[in-house]
Structures are given as structure tokens and as C-alpha cells.
VEXDREN-2710 file (C-alpha; in Angstrom, 1 decimal):
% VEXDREN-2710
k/r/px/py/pz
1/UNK/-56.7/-214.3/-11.3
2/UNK/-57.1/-218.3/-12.1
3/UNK/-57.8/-220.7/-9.4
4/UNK/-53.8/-222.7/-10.5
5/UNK/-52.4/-218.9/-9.4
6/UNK/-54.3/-218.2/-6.2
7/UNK/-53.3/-221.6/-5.2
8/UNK/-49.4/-220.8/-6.2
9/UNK/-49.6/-217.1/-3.9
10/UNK/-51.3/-219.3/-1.4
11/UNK/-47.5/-220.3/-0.6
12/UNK/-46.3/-217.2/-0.3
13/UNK/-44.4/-215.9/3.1
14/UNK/-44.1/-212.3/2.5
15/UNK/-45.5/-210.9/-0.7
16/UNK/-48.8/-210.6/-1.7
17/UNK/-49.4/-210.7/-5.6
18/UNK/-45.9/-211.7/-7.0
19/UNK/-45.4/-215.6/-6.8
20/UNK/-42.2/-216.5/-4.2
21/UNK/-41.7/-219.9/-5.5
22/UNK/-41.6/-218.7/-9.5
23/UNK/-39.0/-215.8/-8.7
24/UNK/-35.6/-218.3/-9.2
25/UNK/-37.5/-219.6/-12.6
26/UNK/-38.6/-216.2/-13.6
27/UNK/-35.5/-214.9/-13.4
28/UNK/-33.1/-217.4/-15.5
29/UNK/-35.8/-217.0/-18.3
30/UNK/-34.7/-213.7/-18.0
31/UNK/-31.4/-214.1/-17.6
32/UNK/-31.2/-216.2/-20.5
33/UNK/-33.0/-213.5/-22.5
34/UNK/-30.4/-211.0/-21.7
35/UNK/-27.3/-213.0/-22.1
36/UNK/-28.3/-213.7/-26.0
37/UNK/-28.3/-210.6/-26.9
38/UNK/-32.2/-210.1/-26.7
39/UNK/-34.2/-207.6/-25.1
40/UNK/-37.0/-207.3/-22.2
41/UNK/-39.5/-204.3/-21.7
42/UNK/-40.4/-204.0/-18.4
43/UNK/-43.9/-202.4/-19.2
44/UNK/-45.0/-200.4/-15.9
45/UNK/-46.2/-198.1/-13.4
46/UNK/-46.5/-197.0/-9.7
47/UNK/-48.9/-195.4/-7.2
48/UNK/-47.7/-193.4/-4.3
49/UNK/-48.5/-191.2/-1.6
50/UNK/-48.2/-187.7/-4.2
51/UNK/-45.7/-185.9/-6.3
52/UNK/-42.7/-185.2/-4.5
53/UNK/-40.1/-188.3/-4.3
54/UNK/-37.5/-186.1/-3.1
55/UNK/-39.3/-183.7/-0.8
56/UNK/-42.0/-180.7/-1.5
57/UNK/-39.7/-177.2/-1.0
58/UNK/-43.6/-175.8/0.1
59/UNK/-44.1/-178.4/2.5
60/UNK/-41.1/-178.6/4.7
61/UNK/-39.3/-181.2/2.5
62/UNK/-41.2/-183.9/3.2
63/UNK/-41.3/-187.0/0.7
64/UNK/-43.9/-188.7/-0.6
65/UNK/-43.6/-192.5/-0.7
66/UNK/-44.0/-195.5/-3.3
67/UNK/-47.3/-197.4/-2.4
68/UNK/-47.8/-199.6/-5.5
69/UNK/-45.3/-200.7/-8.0
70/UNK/-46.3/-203.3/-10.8
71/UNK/-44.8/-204.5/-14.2
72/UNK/-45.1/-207.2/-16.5
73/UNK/-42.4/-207.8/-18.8
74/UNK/-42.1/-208.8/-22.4
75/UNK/-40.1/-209.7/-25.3
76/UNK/-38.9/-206.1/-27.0
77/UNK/-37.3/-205.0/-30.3
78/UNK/-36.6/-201.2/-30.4
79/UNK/-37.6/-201.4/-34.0
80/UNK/-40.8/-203.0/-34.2
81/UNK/-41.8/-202.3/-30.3
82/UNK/-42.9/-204.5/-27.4
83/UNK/-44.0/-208.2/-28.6
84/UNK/-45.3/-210.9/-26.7
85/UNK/-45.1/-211.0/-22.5
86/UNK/-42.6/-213.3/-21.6
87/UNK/-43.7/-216.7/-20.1
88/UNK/-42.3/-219.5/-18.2
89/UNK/-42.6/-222.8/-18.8
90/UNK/-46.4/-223.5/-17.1
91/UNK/-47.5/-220.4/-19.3
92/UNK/-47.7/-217.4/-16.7
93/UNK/-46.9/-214.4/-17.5
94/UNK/-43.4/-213.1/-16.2
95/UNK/-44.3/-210.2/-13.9
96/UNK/-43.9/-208.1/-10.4
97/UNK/-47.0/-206.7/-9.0
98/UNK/-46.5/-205.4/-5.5
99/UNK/-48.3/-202.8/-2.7
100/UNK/-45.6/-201.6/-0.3
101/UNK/-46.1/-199.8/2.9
102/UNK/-43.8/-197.3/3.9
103/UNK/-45.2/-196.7/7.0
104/UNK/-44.2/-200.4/8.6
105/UNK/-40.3/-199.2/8.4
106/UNK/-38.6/-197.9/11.2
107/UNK/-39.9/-194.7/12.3
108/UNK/-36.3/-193.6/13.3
109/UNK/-35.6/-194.0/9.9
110/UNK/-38.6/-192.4/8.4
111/UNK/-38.1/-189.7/11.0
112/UNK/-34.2/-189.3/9.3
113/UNK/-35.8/-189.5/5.7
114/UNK/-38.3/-187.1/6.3
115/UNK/-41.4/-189.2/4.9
116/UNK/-44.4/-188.3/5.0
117/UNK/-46.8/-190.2/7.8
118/UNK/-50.2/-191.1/5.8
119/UNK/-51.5/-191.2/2.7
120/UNK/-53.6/-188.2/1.2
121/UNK/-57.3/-188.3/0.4
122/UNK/-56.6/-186.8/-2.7
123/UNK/-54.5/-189.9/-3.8
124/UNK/-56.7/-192.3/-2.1
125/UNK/-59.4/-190.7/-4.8
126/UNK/-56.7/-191.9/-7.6
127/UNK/-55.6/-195.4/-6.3
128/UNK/-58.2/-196.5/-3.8
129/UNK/-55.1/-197.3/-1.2
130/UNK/-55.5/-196.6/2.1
131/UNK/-53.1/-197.5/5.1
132/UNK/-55.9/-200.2/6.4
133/UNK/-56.0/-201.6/3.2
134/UNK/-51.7/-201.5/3.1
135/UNK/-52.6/-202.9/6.7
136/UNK/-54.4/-206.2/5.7
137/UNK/-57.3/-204.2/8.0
138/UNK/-59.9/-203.2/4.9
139/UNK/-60.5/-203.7/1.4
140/UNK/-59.4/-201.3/-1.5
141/UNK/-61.5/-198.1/-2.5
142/UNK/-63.3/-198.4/-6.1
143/UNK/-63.6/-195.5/-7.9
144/UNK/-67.0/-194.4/-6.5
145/UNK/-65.2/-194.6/-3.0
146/UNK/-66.7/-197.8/-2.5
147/UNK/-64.8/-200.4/-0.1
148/UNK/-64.4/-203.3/-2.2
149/UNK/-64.2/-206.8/-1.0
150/UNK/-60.3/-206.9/-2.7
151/UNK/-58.1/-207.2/0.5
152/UNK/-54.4/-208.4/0.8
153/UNK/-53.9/-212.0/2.7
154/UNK/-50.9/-210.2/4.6
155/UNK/-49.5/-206.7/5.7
156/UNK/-48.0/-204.7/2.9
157/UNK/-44.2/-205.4/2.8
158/UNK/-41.8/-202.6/2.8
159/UNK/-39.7/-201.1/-0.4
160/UNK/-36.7/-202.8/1.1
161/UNK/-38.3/-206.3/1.0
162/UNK/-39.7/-206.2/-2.5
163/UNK/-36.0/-204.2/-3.8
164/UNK/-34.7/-207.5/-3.1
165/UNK/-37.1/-209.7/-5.3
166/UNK/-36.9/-207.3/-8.2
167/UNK/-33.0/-207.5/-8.0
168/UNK/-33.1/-211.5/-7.9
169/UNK/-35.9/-211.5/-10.4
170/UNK/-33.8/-209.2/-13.2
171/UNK/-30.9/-211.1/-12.9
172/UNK/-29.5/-207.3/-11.5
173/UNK/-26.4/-209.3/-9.6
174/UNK/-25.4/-210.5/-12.8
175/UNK/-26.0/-206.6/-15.2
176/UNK/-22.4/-207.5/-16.4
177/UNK/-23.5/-210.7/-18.1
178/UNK/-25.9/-208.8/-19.8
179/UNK/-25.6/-208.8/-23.8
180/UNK/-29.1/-207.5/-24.5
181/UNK/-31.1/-204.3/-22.5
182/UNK/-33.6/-204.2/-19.8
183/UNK/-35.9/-201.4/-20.8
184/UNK/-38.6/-199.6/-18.7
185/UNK/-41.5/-198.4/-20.6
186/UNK/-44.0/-196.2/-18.8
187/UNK/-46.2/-193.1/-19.3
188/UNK/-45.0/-189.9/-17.9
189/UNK/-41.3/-192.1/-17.2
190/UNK/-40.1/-189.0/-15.3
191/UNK/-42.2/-189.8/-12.4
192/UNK/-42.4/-193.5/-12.2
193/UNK/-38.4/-193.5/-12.4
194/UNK/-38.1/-190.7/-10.1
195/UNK/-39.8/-192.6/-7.2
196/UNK/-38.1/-195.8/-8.2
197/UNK/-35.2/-194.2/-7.6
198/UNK/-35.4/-192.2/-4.5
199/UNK/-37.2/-195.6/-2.8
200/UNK/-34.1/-197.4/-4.6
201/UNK/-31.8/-195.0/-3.3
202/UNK/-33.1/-194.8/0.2
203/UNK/-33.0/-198.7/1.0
204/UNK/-29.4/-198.6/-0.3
205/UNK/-28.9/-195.8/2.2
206/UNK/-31.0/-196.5/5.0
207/UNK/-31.1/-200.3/5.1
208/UNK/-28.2/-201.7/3.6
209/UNK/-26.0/-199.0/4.1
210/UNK/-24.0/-199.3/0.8
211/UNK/-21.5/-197.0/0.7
212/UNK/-22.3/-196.0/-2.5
213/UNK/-26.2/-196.2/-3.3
214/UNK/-27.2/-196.7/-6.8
215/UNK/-30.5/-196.1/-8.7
216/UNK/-33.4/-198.3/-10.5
217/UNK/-32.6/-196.3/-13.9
218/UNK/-29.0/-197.0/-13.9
219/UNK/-29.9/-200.7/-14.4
220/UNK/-32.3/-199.7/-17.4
221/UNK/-32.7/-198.0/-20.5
222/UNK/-36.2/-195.8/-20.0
223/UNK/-39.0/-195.9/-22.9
224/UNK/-41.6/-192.8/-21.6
225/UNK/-44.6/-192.9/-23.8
226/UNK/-46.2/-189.6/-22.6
227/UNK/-43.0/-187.9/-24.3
228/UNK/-43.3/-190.4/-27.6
229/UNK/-46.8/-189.3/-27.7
230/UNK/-45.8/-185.3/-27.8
231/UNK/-43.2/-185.9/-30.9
232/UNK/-46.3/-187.3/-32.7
233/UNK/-49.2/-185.1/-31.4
234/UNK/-47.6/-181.9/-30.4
235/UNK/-50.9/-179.5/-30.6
236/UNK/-54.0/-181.2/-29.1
237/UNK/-55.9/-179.3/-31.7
238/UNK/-54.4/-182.1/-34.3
239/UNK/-55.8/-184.7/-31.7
240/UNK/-59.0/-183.4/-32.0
241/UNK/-59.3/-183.0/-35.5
242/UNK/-58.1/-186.6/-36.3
243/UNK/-59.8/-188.9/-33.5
244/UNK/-62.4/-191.0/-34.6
245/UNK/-66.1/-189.6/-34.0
246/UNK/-67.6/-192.8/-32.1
247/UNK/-64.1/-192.6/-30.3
248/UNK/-64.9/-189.1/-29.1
249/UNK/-68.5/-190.1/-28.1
250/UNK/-67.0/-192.7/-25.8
251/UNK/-65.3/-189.7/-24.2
252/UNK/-68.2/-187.5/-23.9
253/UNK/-70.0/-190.4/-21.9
254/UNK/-67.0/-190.9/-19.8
255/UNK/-67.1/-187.9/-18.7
256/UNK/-71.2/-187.4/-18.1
257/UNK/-70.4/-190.3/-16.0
258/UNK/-67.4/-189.0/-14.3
259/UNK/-69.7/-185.2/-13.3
260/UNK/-72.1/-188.0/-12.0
261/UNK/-69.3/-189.4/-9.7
262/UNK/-68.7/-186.1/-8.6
263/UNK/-71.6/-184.6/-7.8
264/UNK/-72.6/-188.3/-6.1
265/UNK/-69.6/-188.5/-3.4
266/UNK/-69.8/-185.1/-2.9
267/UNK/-72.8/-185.7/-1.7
268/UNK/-72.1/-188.5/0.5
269/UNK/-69.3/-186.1/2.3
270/UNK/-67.1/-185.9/0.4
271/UNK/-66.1/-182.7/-0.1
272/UNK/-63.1/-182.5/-1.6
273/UNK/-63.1/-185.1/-4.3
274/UNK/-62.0/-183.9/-7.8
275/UNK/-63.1/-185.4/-10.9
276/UNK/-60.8/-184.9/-14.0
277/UNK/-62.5/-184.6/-17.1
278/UNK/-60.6/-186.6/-20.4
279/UNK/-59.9/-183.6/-22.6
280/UNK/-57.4/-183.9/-25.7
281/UNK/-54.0/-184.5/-25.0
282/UNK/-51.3/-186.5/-24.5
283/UNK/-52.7/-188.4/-21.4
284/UNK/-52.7/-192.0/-21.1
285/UNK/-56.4/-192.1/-20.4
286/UNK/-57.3/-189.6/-23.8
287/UNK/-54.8/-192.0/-25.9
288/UNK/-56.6/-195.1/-25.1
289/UNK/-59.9/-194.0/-26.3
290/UNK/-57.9/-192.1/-29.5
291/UNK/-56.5/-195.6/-30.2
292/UNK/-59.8/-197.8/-29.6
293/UNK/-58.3/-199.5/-26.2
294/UNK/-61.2/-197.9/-23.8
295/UNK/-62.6/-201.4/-23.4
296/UNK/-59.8/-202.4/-21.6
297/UNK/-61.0/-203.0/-17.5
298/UNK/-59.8/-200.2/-16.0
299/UNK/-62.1/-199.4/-12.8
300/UNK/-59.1/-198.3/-10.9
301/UNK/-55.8/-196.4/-11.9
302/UNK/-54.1/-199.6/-10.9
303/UNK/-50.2/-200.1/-11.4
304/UNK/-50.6/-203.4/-13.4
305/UNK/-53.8/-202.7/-14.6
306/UNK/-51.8/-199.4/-16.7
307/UNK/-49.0/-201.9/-17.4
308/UNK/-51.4/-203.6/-20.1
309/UNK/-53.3/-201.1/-21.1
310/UNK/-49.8/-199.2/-21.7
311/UNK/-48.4/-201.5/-23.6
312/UNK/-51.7/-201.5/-26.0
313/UNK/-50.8/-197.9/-26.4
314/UNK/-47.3/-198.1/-27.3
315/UNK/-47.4/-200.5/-29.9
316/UNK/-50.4/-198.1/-31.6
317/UNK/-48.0/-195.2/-31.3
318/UNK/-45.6/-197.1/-33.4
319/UNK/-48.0/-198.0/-36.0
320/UNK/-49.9/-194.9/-36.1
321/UNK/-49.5/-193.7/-39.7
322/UNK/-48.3/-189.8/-38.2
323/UNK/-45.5/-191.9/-36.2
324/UNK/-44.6/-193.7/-39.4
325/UNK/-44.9/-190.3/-41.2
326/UNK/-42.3/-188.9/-38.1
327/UNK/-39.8/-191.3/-38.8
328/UNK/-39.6/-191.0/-42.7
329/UNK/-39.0/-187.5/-42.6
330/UNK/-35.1/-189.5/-42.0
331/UNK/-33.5/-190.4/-45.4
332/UNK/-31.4/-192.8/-43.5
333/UNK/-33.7/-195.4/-42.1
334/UNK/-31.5/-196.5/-39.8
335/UNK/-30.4/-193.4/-37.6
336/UNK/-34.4/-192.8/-37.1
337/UNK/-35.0/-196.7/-35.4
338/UNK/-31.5/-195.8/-33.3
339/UNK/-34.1/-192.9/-31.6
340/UNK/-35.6/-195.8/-29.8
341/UNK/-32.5/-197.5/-28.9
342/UNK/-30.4/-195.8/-27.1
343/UNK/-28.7/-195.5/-23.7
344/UNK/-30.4/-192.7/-22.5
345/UNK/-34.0/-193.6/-24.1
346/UNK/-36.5/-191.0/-22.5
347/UNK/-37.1/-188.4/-25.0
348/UNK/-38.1/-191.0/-28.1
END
């Protein structure tokens, strides 16, 4: 982060990593995006408490909770894929990059919700979050389960708080205006979207007591690259086969370095840390070394750190000659580009 940006958060009232003051400009840019006719990718992700948004049957229901949600949008044409990030005027990137704490709401409410209460080692092992870190009490775990010196300047607002600068910042009061689409674009959508939703949902519900509560995806069209990269690799065998040898040598190290890790906290204490090797396959982390992007910084699985490594992978996807091969299998041209344009993008 440059020093002109730390100075702009330094204003900030509530969030933490999302500019206040460049919301209002943020979002006519956007506005004015959509109301020509063009389009905007909201490239993304989210980190959260575990698996079930809408409750785990094995354990009593409860849900799991959005901790992190960050994206960064850009210019988008459904033919030729996502373009430049959008920027205003002073050259920043347009984006949202948020930690929320669930666990500052109400705990009548959380009680009614059935939430869970803390945050799981075995997340903390993925995103480094703890709730002292949410907390503005500690810094945020590395991936060696080192405390890191990367602390918020406030407490962690709650879903409710930053629902209401994505709204202002998407222009969502005015969706009727709208000419062109605001896409989501993530890997493995189904997840990302299902916790957007049920957080989405529950402020509706719960805090502003609509009496009709809506969702996140029924204000966007939903791009999931995990599903993309299945219609073009369907055996991992053929991701073996074609991946570049140096590429698979980066892999190989990754993952001497990643049994390292392992056997190195466990024997600090602890004990139940996992390490997941990068085997072939359709994972975000496999496709960035297939398609040469495993330079990108990516210490953490961080939200916005995955937006731009994500939307390195997607534009290979579409220029990876067995996509192009996919597509031409279509004597009319134009029915295979309408795959990626449609209302109900998921499956592309």
C-alpha cells in the first residue's frame, strides 16, 4: 500500500482497508459504466469461519460466518474477458477490501441466527484471522502461524456496516438504471456467493427488517472459474500430461516446502495443522503454476490477494488454445461467446 493511500484510510471512521471518502466517486464511475451499456467484473473472493453458510445438519445447524470479503473491479467484455481495473480519476484502483466481525453483532441476534461463536483453528491455518486480530487486539497469522506485525487501526465492522458501502458503491439503489451487467467472477462461485448471500440475506432480516430480503447474486450475473476450468480440463490426467516441466518443478518445491511447514508447526504444538499438497486439478492454486502466475505474492490465502491472482487466471483460461479449441467445436461463433453472457452465468 503507497504512502498517498495510507494517508487517504487515515480518514476513515469505520472501515479499515476500503477508502470512506472515495466511495461517492467510486461509485458514479461505476454508475456511469453501467448506464452506457458497458460492463464491470467484480473479480473476488471471501474468507470465513468454515463451510456451512446456512447451517451444518451434523452440527446442530449452526452457521458459519463471512470474515473477509474483498474485490477489485474492472472493465469486462464477455467475449474477450476481464480488461483493465477500473480507476478513478487520481489513478486508484476501484475496489472493496473488507474484514468483518460477526461476533461484535447482537448476541440476541446471533443467538436467533444460530451463528457460530469463534473462529476454527482449522480456518485460522487458511486465512491467518483470528478474533484478536478482527478485535484490533493482535496482528494476522502468516502461513507458518507466525503473528505478523499486519494489524487493523480499528475493530472489524460488522456485515451490516460494510452491506451498506457495497450497495452505495455499486450504484445497487439505482439496478434499474442499469444498461450494462455487474458480473462476479470467482473460483469455486458456489461458495463465495453462497455466503454473500446468507450474510446478505441475514442483515436484510435481522437488521433492517425488510419485509422481503433479497440476495447479493440477484444483483449480479456470476462468472465461477473453478467450473470454466472443468469444461476445459475435465481429467486431471490431461493436466498432467500438458503442463509445462519447469512449471511442475515449481510444484514439486512448493510442496517440499509445504511437508516442511508441516512437520515444523507440528512441532511447535501444533497438532492439528494440515498441509494440502498442490496435486493436478482444477484448484486455483494448481492453475496458477499450470499458467505461469506462481510468482504472484501470495503468502496468505487472502481475499484480495485471490482477486488478482484470479483475474490472471481467467484471462489464461480464455486464451488457452484447449479453451479456444472448446469454443470452435460451435459452427456458429456467436451462440458459443453467448455461454459467457448470460443471466444465469455459473456453469461457463
Amino acid at each position: 500500500m503507497d504512502k498517498v493511500m495510507k494517508d487517504i484510510l487515515a480518514k476513515n471512521k469505520t472501515l479499515n482497508l476500503t477508502p470512506e471518502c472515495k466511495i461517492q466517486e467510486w461509485s458514479k464511475i461505476i454508475f456511469e459504466i453501467l448506464k452506457s451499456g458497458r460492463h464491470v467484473c467484480l473479480v473476488g473472493d471471501t474468507e470465513t469461519t468454515g463451510k456451512y453458510p446456512y447451517g451444518n445438519k451434523n452440527d446442530r445447524d449452526i452457521k458459519d460466518r463471512l470474515l473477509e470479503v474483498g474485490f477489485i473491479a474492472y472493465h469486462y467484455e464477455p467475449s474477450k474477458g476481464i480488461k483493465e481495473p477500473i480507476k478513478d480519476s487520481d489513478g486508484n484502483i476501484i475496489f472493496l477490501h473488507e474484514y468483518v466481525n460477526p461476533f461484535r453483532e447482537d448476541p440476541t441476534i446471533l443467538s436467533k441466527y444460530n451463528s457460530i461463536r469463534n473462529i476454527p483453528m482449522e480456518t485460522v491455518y487458511i486465512h491467518g484471522i483470528t478474533e484478536d486480530f478482527l478485535n484490533c487486539k493482535s496482528g494476522l497469522y502468516d502461513s507458518n502461524m507466525n503473528k505478523t506485525n499486519y494489524s487493523l487501526s480499528r475493530p472489524a465492522p460488522t456485515f451490516s456496516v460494510v452491506k451498506g458501502y457495497i450497495e452505495e458503491l455499486l450504484s445497487l439503489r439505482m439496478f434499474d438504471q442499469f444498461v450494462g451487467r455487474i458480473f462476479f467472477c470467482a473460483h469455486n462461485a458456489s461458495f463465495d456467493m453462497g455466503f454473500m448471500d446468507a450474510e446478505w440475506g441475514k442483515t436484510e432480516l435481522f437488521d433492517e427488517e425488510h419485509m422481503a430480503i433479497s440476495t447479493f447474486e440477484s444483483h449480479v450475473a456470476v462468472l465461477c472459474t473453478l467450473e470454466l476450468s472443468k469444461q476445459i480440463y475435465p481429467s486431471r490426467d490431461l493436466l498432467s500430461k500438458l503442463i509445462k516441466p519447469e512449471r511442475q518443478q515449481a510444484i514439486d518445491k512448493a510442496n517440499e516446502e509445504s511437508t516442511q511447514r508441516l512437520f515444523a508447526l507440528r512441532n511447535r504444538g501444533f497438532k492439528d495443522y494440515f498441509a494440502k499438497p498442490i496435486k493436478s486439478g482444477n484448484s486455483l492454486e494448481f492453475l496458477r503454476y499450470y499458467y505461469g502466475l506462481h510468482e504472484m505474492e501470495r503468502d496468505m490465502h487472502g481475499a484480495l490477494i485471490d482477486s488478482v491472482v484470479l483475474a490472471a487466471v481467467y484471462n489464461a483460461m480464455l486464451n488457452d488454445p484447449m479453451y479456444i479449441k472448446l469454443i470452435s467445436k460451435d459452427s456458429d461463433y456467436e451462440f458459443a461467446e453467448s455461454r459467457l453472457d448470460t443471466s444465469s452465468v455459473k456453469v461457463l
